[in-house]
C-alpha positions, 0 to 999 in steps of 0.5 A: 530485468528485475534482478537488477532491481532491489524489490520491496513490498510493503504490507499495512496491516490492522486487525488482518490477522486471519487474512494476512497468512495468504498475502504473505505465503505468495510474497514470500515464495517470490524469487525477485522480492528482496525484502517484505516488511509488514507495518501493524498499524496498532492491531487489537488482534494477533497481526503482529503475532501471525507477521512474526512468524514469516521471514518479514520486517515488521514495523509495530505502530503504537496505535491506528495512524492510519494507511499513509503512515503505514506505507511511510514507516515502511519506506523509511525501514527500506530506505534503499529500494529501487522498486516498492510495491504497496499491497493490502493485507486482505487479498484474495487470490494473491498470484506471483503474476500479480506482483510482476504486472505491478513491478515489470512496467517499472524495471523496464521503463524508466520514464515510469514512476507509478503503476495501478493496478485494476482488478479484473475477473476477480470479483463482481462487487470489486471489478465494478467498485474498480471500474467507477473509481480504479485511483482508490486501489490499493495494489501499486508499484512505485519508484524508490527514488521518486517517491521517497522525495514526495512530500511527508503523506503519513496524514492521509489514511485511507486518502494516500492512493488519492494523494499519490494519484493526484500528486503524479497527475499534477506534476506529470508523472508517468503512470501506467494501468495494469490489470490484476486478472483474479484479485479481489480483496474482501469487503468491509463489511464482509469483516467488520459486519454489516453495521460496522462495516458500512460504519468503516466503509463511511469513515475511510470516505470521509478521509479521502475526502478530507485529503482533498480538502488538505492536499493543496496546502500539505504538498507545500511543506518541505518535509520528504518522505525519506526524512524520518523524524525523531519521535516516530511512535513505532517500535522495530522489531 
């Protein structure tokens, strides 16, 4: 069923560069996966580097804007695409059955618009993070044409899976769990150490708090996420 669709997936990636490989070698062995783009969001380290070394699209931020714009600057390079699937850079154990589950449900319904996926016997610390707050993860699938006429999220950063969640429930949009059996991703503090990732873990908080605050305001503005503006601060490669 999927061959019918066109399948892109899109990697944010900042400072990933010793975890991204792994991410990467799985999608690229994915027969159904049309196209992959990677969005550096302004890394300090060899991100960028390490992207181009895959048959990837790299879209290069010109410094941090944070998870929203990263996804939004993808959509826009990929602006065909029946099937997007958002992944995270810092995925641990990464399986072709994980992107099917994510992508399947959508090819296959098309009153679906959105999938979530839930982590499950990966990790203790990340199947109980996902069991108190399953809307935070990261791994989704999402219609082409439905999200690219949502409102502009590029301010959101780590709030965008809040704003997209909230944005489906609000205007009653099908979405539908899937479980990732044996996914996990690594910790902030696990990359960034104790200090600065307890630090990290404390700012991403506060953005899907302040995304809260703003989603009531932001969804009335008429700019869609489709509509790419002339001063984008990215460079294509």
């Amino acid at each position: 069923m999927l061959e019918a669709q066109r399948v892109t997936v899109i990697v944010p990636a900042y400072n990933e560069a010793m975890r991204l490989p792994k991410v990467l070698e799985v999608l690229c062995a994915s027969d159904f996966v049309d196209s992959i783009v990677v969005v550096d969001d302004g890394s300090r380290d060899h991100t960028f580097e390490v992207a181009r070394r895959f048959p990837v699209e790299v879209v290069r931020h010109s410094h941090n804007f944070g998870k929203g714009k990263a996804l939004v600057s993808g959509i826009r390079r990929e602006k065909s695409s029946d099937i997007y699937l958002f992944l995270d850079a810092d995925l641990i154990h990464l399986r072709k059955e994980h992107l099917l589950a994510l992508a399947e449900p959508i090819a296959r319904h098309s009153f679906l618009d959105m999938t979530i996926g839930v982590f499950r016997g990966g990790r203790g610390s990340s199947d109980l993070a996902q069991k108190i707050f399953p809307i935070l993860n990261g791994q989704r699938a999402v219609r082409g044409s439905w999200v690219r006429n949502l409102p502009d999220f590029s301010w959101t950063r780590f709030g965008v899976e809040v704003f997209l969640t909230k944005f489906a429930h609000d205007f009653a949009v099908n979405v539908e769990m899937v479980p990732l059996w044996g996914l996990a991703h690594y910790h902030k503090e696990e990359k960034y150490g104790p200090f600065l990732g307890f630090y990290r873990r404390l700012k991403m908080y506060v953005e899907i708090f302040r995304t809260y605050l703003l989603y009531e305001g932001k969804i009335r503005t008429e700019e869609r996420v489709a509509e790419e503006k002339e001063e984008e601060a990215y460079v294509r490669v």
